[in-house]
Backbone as a ProteinNet text record, in pm:
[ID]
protein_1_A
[PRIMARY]
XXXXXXXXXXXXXXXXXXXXXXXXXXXXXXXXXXXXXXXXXXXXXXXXXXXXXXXXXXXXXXXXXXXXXXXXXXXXXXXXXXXXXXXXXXXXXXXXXXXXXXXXXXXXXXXXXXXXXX
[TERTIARY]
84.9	0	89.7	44.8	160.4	96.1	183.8	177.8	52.5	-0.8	-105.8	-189.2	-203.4	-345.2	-366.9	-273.4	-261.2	-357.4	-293.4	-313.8	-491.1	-537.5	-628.4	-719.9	-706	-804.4	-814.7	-675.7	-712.3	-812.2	-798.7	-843.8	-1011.9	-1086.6	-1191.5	-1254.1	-1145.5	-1271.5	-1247.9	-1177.9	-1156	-1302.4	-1316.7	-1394.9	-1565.8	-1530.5	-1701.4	-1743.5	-1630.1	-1607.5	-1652.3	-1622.3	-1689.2	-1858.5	-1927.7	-2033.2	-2119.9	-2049.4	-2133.8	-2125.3	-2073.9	-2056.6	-2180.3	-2153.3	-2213	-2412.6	-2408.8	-2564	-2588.9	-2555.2	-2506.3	-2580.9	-2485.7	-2517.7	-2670	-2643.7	-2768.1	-2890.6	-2921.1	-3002	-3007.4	-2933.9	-2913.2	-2956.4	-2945.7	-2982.3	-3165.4	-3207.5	-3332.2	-3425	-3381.3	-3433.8	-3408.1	-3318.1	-3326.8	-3436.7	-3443.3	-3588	-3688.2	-3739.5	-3836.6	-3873.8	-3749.8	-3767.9	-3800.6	-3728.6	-3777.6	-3920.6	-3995	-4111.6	-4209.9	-4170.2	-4247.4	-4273.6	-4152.4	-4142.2	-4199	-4242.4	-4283.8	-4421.6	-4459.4	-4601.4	-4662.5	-4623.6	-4600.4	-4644.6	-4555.4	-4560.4	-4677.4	-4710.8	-4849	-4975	-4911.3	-5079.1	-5095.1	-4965	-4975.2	-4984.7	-4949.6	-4836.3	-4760.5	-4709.2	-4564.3	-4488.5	-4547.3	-4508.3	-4419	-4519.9	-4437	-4380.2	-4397.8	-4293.5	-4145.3	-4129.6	-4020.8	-3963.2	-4023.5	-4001.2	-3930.3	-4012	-3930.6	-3833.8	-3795.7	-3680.1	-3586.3	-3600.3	-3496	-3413.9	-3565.2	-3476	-3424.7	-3488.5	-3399.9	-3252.4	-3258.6	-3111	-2976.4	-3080.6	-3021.1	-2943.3	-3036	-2975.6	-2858.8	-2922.2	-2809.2	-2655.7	-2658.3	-2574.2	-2484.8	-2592.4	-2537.5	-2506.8	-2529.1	-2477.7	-2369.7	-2313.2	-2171.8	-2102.8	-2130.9	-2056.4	-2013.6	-2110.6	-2101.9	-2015	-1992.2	-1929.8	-1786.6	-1754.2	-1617.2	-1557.9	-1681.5	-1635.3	-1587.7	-1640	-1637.8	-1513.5	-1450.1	-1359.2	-1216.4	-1233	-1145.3	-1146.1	-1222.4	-1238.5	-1106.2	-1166.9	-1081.8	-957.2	-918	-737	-758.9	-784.6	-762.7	-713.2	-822.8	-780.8	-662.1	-637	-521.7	-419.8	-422.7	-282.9	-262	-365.8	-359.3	-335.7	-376.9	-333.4	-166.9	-111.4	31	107.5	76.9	141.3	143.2	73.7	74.2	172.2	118.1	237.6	357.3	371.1	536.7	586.3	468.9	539.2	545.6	460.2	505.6	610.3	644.1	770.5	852.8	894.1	1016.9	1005.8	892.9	911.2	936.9	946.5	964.2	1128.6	1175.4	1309.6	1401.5	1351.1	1411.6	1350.3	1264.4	1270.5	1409.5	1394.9	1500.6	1630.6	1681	1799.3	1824.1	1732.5	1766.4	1799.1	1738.2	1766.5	1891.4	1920.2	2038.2	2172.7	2128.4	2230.8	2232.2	2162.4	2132.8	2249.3	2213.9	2252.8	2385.3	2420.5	2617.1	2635.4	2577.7	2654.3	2657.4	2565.7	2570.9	2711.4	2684.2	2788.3	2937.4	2952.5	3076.5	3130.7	3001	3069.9	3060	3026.6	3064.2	3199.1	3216.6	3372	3477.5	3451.9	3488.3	3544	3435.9	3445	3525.8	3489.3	3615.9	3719.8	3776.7	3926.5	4010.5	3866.5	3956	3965.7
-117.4	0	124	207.5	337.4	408.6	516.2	631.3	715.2	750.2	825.7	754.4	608.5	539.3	481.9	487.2	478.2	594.7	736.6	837.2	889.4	835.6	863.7	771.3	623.2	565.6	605.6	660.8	716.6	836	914.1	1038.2	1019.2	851.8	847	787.3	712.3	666.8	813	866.1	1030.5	1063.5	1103.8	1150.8	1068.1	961.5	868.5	872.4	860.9	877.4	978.5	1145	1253.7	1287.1	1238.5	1185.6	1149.4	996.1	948.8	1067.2	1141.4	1160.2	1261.7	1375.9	1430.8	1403.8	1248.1	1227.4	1180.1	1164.2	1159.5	1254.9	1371.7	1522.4	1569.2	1557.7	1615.2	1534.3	1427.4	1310.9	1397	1401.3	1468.1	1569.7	1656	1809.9	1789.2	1709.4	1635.3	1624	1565.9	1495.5	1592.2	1712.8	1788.6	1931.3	1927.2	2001.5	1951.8	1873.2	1784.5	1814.1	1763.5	1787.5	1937.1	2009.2	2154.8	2201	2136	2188.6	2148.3	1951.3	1882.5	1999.9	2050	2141.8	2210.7	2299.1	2453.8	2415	2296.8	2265.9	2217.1	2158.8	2122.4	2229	2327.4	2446.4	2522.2	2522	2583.8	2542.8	2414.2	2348	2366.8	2378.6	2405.2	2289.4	2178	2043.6	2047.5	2096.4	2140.5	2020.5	1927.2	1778.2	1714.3	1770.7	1742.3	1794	1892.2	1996.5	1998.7	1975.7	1910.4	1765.1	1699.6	1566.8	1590	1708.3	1688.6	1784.9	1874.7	1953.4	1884.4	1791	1751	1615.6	1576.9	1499.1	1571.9	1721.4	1773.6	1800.5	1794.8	1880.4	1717.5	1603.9	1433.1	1454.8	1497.2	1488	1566.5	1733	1832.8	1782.7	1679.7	1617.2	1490.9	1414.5	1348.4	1388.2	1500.6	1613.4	1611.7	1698.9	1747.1	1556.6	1482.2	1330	1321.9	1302	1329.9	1373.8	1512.2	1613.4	1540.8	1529.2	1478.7	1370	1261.3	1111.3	1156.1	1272.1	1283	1365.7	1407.7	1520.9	1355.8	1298.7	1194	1117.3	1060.5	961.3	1039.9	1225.1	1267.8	1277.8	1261.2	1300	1120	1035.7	925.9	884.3	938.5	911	985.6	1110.8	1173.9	1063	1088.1	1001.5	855.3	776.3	665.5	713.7	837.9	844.2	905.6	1001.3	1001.9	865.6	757.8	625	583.4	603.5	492.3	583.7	731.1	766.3	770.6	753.4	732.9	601.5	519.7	379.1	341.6	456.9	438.2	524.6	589.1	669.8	564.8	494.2	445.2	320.8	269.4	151	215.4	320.3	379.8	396.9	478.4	500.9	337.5	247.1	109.2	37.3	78.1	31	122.4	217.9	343.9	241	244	174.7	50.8	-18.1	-147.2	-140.9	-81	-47.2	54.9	105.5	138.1	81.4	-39.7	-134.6	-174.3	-242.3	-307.2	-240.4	-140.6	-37.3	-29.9	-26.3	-23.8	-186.8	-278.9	-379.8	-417.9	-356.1	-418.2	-276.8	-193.4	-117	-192.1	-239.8	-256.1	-389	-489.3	-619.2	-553.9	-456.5	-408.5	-367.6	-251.7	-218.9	-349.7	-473.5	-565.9	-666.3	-661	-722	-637.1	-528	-400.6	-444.1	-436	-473.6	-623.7	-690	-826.3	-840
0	0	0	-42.4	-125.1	2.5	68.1	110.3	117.3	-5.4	-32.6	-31.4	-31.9	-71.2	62.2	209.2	316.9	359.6	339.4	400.8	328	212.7	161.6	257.7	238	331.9	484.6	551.3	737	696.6	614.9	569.6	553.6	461.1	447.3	581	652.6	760	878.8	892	941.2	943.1	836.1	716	775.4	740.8	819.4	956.4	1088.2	1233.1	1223.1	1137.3	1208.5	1146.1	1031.8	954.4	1100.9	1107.7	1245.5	1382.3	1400.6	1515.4	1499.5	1388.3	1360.4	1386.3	1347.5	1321.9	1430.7	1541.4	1671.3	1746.3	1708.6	1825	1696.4	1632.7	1520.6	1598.3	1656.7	1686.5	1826.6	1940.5	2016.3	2055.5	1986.8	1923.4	1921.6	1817.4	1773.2	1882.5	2023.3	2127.8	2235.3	2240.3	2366.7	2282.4	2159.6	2150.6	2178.2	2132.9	2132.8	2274.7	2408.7	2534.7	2592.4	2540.8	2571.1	2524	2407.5	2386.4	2456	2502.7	2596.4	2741	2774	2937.8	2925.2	2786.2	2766.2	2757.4	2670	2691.6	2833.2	2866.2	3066	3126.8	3112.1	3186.9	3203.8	3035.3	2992.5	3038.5	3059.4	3077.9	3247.2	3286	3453.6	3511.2	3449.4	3489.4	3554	3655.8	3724.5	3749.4	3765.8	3785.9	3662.2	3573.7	3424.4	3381.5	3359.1	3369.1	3453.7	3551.5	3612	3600.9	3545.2	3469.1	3314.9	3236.4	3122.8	3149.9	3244	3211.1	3275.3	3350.9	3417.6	3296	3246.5	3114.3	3017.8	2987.8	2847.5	2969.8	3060	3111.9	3128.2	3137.2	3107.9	2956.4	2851.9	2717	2686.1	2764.7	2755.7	2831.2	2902.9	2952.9	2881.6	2780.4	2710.6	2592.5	2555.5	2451.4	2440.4	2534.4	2631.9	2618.8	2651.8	2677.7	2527.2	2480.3	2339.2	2231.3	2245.3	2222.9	2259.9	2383	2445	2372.9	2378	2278.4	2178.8	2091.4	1921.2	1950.9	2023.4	2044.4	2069.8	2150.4	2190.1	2112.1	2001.6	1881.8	1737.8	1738.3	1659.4	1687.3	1844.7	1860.2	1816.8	1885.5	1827.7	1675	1588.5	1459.2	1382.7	1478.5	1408.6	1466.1	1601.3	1625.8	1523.7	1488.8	1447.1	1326.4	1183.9	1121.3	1099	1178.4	1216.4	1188.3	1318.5	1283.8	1166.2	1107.9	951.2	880.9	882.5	768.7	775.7	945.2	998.6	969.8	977.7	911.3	787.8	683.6	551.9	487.5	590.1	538	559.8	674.3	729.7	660.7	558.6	497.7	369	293.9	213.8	216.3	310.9	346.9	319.1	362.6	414.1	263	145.3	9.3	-1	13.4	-74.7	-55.6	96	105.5	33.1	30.1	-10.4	-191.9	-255.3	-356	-420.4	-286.9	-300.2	-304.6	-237.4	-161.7	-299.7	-384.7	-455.8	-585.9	-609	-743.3	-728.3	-573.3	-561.7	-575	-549.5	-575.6	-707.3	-742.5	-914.3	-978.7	-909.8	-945.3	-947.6	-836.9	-771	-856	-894.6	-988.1	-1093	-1146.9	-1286.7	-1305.9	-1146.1	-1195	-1185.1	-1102.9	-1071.3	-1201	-1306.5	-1425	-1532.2	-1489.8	-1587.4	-1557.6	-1435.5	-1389.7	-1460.8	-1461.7	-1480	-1619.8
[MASK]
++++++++++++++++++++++++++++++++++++++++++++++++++++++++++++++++++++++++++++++++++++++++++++++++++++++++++++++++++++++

């Protein structure tokens, strides 16, 4: 696997991890309105009971929001760091083709001048 076709695939699942995370807090987002309109209607109706039932759950979501938020924040240092590694290990397998082919080019060098001499 080449360098770029390494760094292209960390790049697409990068790329999908923040997609999901996204539909995640968007879902999130979705369900602490939903909860706030439940409280405001509560309120209205002079539910106080319920009303303190759903705000205390939109303030549960607003909580798993925030958790949320943190995971998708700790998933992305994750994937950088994991994409770092690869390209450090496709450099240093890159470097270690380079050499070997180097090795290679002087020895064929070296029986050439070898066969000149004789």
């Amino acid at each position: 696997m080449t360098a770029a076709a390494a760094a292209a695939k960390a790049r697409f699942v990068k790329k999908e991890q923040q997609q999901q995370q996204q539909q995640q807090l968007l879902h999130i987002i979705f369900l602490l309105l939903h909860l706030r309109a439940a409280a405001a209607a509560a309120a209205e109706a002079e539910a106080p009971a319920a009303a303190a039932t759903a705000t205390a759950a939109a303030k549960a979501a607003e909580e798993a929001a925030a958790e949320a938020a943190a995971e998708a924040a700790e998933a992305d240092l994750q994937t950088t760091h994991l994409m770092t590694y690869m390209v450090l290990l496709l450099l240093l397998l890159q470097q270690q083709q380079q050499q070997h082919a180097t090795a290679r080019f002087l020895r064929a060098q070296q029986q050439q001048q070898q066969q000149q001499q004789q």
